[in-house]
C-alpha positions in Angstrom: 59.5 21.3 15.3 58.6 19.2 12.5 55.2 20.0 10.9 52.8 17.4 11.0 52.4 17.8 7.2 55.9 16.8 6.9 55.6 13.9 8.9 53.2 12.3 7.2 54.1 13.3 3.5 57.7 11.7 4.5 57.2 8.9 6.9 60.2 6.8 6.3 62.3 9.3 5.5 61.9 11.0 8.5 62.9 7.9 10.2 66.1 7.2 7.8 67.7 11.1 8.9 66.4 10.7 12.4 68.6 7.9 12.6 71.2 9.5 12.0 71.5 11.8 14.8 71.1 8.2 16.3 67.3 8.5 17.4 64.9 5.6 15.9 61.7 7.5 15.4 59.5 4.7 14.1 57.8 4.3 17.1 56.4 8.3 17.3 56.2 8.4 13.9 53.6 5.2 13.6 51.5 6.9 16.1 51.5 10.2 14.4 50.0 8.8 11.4 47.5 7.0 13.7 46.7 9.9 15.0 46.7 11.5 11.8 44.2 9.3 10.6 41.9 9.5 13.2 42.1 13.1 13.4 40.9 13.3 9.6 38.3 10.8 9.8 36.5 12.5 12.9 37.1 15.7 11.0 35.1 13.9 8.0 32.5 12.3 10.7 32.1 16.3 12.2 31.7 18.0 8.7 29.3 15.2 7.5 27.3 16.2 11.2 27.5 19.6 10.0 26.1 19.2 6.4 23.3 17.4 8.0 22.2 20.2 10.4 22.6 22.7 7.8 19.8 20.5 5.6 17.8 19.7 9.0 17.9 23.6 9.8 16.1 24.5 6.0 13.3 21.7 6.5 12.3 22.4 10.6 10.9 25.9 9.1 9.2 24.5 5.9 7.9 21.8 7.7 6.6 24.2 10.4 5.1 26.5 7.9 3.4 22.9 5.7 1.7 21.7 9.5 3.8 19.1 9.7 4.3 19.4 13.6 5.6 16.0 14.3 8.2 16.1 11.8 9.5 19.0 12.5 10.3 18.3 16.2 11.7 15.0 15.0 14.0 17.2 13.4 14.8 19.3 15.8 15.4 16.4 18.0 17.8 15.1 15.5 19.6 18.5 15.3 20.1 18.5 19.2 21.4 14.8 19.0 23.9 16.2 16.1 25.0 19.5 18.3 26.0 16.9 21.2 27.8 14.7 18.8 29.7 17.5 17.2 30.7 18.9 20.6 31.9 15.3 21.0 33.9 14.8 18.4 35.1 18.3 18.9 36.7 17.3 22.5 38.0 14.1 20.5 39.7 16.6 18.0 41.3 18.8 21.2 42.3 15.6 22.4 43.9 14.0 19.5 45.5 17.6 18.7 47.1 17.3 22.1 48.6 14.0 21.8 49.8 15.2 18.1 51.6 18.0 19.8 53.2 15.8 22.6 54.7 13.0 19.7 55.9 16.1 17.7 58.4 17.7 20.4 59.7 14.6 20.7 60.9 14.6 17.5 64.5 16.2 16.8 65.2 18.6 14.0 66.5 16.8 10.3 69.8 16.3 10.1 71.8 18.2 6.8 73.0 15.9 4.7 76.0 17.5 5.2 76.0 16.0 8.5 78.8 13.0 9.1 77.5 9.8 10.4 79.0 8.8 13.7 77.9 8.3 17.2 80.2 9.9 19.9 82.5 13.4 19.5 85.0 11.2 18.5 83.3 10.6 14.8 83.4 14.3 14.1 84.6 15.9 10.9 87.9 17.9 11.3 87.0 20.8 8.6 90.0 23.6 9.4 92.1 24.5 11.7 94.9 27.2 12.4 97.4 28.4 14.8 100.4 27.2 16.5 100.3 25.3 19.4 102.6 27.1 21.9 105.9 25.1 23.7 105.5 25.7 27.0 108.1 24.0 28.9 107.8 21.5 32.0 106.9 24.2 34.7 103.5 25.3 32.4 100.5 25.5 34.9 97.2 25.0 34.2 94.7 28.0 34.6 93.4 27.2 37.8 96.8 27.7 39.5 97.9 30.6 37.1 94.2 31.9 38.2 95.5 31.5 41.7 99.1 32.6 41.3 97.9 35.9 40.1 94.7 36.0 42.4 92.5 36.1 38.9 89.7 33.9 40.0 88.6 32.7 43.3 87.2 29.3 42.6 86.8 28.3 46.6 85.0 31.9 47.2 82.6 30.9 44.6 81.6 27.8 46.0 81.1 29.8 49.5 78.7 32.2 48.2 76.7 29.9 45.9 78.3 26.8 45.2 80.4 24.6 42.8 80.9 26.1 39.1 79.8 29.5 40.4 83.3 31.2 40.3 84.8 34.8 41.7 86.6 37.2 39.2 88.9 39.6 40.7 91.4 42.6 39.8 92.9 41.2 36.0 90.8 38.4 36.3 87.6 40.4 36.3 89.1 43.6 33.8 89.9 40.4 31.5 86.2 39.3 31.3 85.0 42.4 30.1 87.6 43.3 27.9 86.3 40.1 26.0 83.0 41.0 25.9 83.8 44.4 24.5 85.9 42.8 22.2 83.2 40.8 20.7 80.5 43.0 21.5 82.3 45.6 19.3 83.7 43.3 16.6 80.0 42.0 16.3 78.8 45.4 15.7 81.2 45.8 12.7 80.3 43.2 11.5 76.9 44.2 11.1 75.0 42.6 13.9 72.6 44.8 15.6 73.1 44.8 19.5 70.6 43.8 22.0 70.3 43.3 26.2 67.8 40.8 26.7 66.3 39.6 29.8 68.3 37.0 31.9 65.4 35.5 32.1 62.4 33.6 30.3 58.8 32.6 30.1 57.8 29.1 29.1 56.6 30.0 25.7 59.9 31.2 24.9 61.7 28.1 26.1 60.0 26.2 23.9 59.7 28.2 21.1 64.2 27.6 20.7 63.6 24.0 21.8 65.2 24.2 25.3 61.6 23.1 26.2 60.6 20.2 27.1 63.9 20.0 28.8 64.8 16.5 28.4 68.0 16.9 30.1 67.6 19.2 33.2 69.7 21.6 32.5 67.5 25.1 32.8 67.4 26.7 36.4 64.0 26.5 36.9 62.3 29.4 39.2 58.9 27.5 39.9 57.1 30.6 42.4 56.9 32.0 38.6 57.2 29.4 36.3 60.4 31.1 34.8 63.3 30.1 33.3 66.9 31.3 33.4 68.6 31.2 30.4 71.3 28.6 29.1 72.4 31.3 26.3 70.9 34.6 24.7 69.7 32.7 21.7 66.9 32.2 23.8 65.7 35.7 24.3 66.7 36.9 21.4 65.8 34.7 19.0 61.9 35.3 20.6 62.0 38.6 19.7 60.5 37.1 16.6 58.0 35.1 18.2 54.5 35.5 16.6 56.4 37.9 14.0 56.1 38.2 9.7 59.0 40.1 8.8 59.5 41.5 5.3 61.8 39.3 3.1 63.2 42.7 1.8 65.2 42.8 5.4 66.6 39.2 5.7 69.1 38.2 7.0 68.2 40.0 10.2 71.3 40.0 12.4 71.3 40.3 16.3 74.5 40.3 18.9 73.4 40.3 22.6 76.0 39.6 25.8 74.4 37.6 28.8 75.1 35.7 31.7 74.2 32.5 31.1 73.2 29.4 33.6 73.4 25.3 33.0 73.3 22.9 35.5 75.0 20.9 33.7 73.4 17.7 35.5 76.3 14.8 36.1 79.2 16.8 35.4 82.1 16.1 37.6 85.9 14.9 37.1 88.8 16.3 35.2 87.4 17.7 32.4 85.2 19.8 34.7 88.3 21.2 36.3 88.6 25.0 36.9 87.0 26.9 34.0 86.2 24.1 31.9 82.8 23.7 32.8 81.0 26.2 35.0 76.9 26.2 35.9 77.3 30.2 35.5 79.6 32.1 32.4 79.4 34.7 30.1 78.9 34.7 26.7 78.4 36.6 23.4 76.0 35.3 21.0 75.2 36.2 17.6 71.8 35.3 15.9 70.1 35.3 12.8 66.8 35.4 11.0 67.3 34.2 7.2 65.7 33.3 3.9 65.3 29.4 3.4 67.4 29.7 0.2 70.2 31.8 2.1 70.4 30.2 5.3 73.8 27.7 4.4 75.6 30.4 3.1 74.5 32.5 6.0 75.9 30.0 7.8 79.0 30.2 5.9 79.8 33.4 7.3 79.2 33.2 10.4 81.5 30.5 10.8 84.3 32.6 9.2 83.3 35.5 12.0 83.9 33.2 14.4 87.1 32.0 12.8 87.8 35.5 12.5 87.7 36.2 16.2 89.8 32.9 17.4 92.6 34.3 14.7 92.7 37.8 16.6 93.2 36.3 19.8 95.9 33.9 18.3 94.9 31.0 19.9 95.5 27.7 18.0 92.4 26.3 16.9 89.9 23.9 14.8 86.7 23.7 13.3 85.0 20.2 13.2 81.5 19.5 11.8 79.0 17.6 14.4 78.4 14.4 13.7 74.6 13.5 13.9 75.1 11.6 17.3 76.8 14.4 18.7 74.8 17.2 17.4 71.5 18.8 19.6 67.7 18.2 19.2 67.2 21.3 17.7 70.0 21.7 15.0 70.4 20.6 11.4 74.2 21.1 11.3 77.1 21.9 13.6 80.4 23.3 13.5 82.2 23.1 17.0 85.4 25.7 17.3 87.9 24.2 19.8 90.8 25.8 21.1 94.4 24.4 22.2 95.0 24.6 26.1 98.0 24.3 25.9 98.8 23.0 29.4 96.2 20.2 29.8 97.1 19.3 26.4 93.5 19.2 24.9 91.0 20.8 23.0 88.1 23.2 24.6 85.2 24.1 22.6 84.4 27.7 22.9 82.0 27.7 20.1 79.2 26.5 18.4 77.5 27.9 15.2 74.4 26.2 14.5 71.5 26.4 11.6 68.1 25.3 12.6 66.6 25.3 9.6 62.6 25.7 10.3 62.7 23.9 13.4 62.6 27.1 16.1 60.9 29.2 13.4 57.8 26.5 13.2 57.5 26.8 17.3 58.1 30.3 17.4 55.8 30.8 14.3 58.3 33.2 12.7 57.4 33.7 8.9 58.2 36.4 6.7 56.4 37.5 3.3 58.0 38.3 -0.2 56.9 40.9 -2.1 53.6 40.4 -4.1 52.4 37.9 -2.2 49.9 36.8 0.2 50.7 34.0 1.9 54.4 34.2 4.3 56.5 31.3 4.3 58.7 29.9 7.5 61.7 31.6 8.2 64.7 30.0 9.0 67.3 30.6 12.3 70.8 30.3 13.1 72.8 31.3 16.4 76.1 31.3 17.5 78.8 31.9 20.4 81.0 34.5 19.7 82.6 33.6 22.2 81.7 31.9 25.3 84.5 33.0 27.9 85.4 30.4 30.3 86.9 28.4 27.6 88.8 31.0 26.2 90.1 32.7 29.6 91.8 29.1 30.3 93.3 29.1 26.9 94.6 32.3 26.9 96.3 32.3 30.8 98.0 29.0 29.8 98.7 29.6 26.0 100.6 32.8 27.2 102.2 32.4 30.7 105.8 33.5 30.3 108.5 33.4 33.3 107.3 37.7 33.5 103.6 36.9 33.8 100.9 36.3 31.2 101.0 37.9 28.0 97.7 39.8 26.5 97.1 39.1 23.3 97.5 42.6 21.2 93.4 43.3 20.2 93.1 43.4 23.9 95.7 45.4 25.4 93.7 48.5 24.6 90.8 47.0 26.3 92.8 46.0 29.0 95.6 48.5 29.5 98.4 46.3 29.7 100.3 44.6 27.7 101.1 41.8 30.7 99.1 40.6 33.7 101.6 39.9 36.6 
């Protein structure tokens, strides 16, 4: 969230980087220095109330004490009309604080200005990429019949017991799923992330405090008898942990791995791309997530994109790393990187990854601060998060990047999570 300091030290500015992530904030931003202004004059208006009373409150006694009767009550009176004029402008204040607050989540996070201009996926930066894309021949299948051939994944089960994008793992297809998430659950810890298991799901303070609230777009599975949330990704829970939290600058970066189910309704989805495992309203994921210094955060950003890198390399599926451009990036991030991988029998790219920093935006909702040595006063942190990796993605890359005429082959940093070498 942008502070409302910030907005009205940098009006225009704000403005010129909004639009590029192709939102004109004029508009909100006009009315929060309206609302700026009044909120400071009747501010002014209550403390020149308050100065008043304070003389009005040394005179009633004096006059009291000199006889003068009539003047003090006159006084008095004028000190009640001041109370009810204060508690006024007090309910103004609330008021003009709540409007403040709703005009400032509307406003999306900065853009870097590393991030490219461009409106659609299609303007995004191609940074690196790696791997060979494999020749598969003209009998290659797509996942969802190698998912059936080998009675992996039950996609028609799925949409018995709950519905579309809810699918059924079974026998290789299930012992496949958590061979990943060992995988990255373990590689995360030697990397030095510190593993978590957070709640599935999440209170409304904590949906807003990672920007998933408001939820502009309906995709959080909302459980109204409670007023909770379930959650889209782990960031959310664990990134709350440091909600209302001053950590010492001495232990930044804080790193934090967590595995979770994760739901999306992923409102209007439907057609071909949404096919099989390409887009599912329930998937597993691990995500990484980190608390950083202000002057660190890029280059902690740095490396987590070469973990991820790291992780697509083991698995060797072809791959590449584009930079968001600011009309494809979220509300809540100040730069992207996307990691795709080849499928190699739709012949297209799948993202399995995004690596995000957010700058101060979460840490100003979640009022995460941390203190350097020596001195009073703690400054905003700032967040990043991660997937490494979201599975559905990756499961459809690897069946069709790897069927052979035997059955599919398992990539070698997962045969000893698997026990096999081949699924057939």
């Amino acid at each position: 969230m942008l502070s409302l300091k910030f907005i009205q030290e940098n009006p225009d500015w704000v403005v010129e980087r909004l639009a590029v992530k192709e939102f004109d904030a004029r508009e909100i931003v006009d009315q929060v220095l309206e609302l700026y202004r009044k909120r400071n004059e009747t501010q002014n208006k209550v403390d020149l109330r308050k100065a008043e009373m304070n003389k009005l409150s040394k005179e009633i006694g004096m006059l009291f004490k000199s006889g003068k009767t009539d003047e003090a009550n006159t006084a008095k009176a004028r000190t009640a009309e001041l109370k009810e004029s204060i508690k006024e402008m007090d309910q103004e204040f609330d008021r003009i604080d709540e409007e403040l607050m709703e005009l400032q989540v509307q406003l999306p996070n900065i853009p870097s200005e590393l991030v490219p201009a461009g409106k659609t996926a299609e303007d995004n930066l191609v940074v690196d990429e790696g791997g060979v894309k494999p020749e598969l021949g003209e009998n290659a299948k797509p996942h969802w019949e190698l998912a059936e051939q080998y009675d992996l994944i039950n996609f028609e089960l799925g949409v018995k017991i709950t519905g579309a994008g809810f699918p059924v793992y079974k026998g290789w297809g299930a012992r496949l799923q958590r061979a990943l998430i060992n995988f990255f659950l373990d590689q995360a810890r030697e990397n030095g992330f510190t593993e978590v298991q957070p709640p599935y799901v999440v209170n409304e303070a904590s949906g807003f405090g990672t920007g998933q609230l408001p939820d502009k777009e309906g995709q959080m599975y909302h459980a109204t008898a409670d007023n909770l949330y379930l959650i889209p990704t782990a960031e959310v829970p664990v990134t709350n942990i440091f909600r209302d939290v001053i950590v010492d600058a001495k232990e930044l970066p804080i790193k934090y791995t967590a595995y979770s189910a994760c739901f999306r309704r992923e409102a209007g989805s439907y057609g071909k791309d949404v096919r099989g495992l390409n887009r599912l309203h329930q998937f597993d994921k691990v995500e990484i997530v980190q608390v950083a210094h202000p002057d660190k955060s890029y280059e902690v950003l740095d490396g987590m994109v070469s973990y991820v890198k790291s992780l697509v390399e083991k698995l060797e599926l072809p791959f590449r790393i584009v930079r968001l451009c600011g009309g494809d990036m979220s509300f809540t991030s100040a730069l992207t990187y996307d990691f795709e991988v080849w499928s190699a029998a739709q012949e297209r790219w799948l993202e399995v990854s995004s690596v995000s920093n957010f700058e101060s935006f979460q840490a100003n909702r979640l009022k995460l601060r941390f203190r350097e040595e020596g001195q009073k006063k703690p400054q905003v942190a700032h967040t990043l998060n991660g997937s490494a990796l979201a599975l559905p993605r990756i499961v459809a890359a690897l069946l069709e990047n790897n069927q052979t005429a035997e059955g599919i082959r398992v990539p070698k940093v997962l045969v000893p999570y698997m026990g096999t070498e081949i699924i057939n």
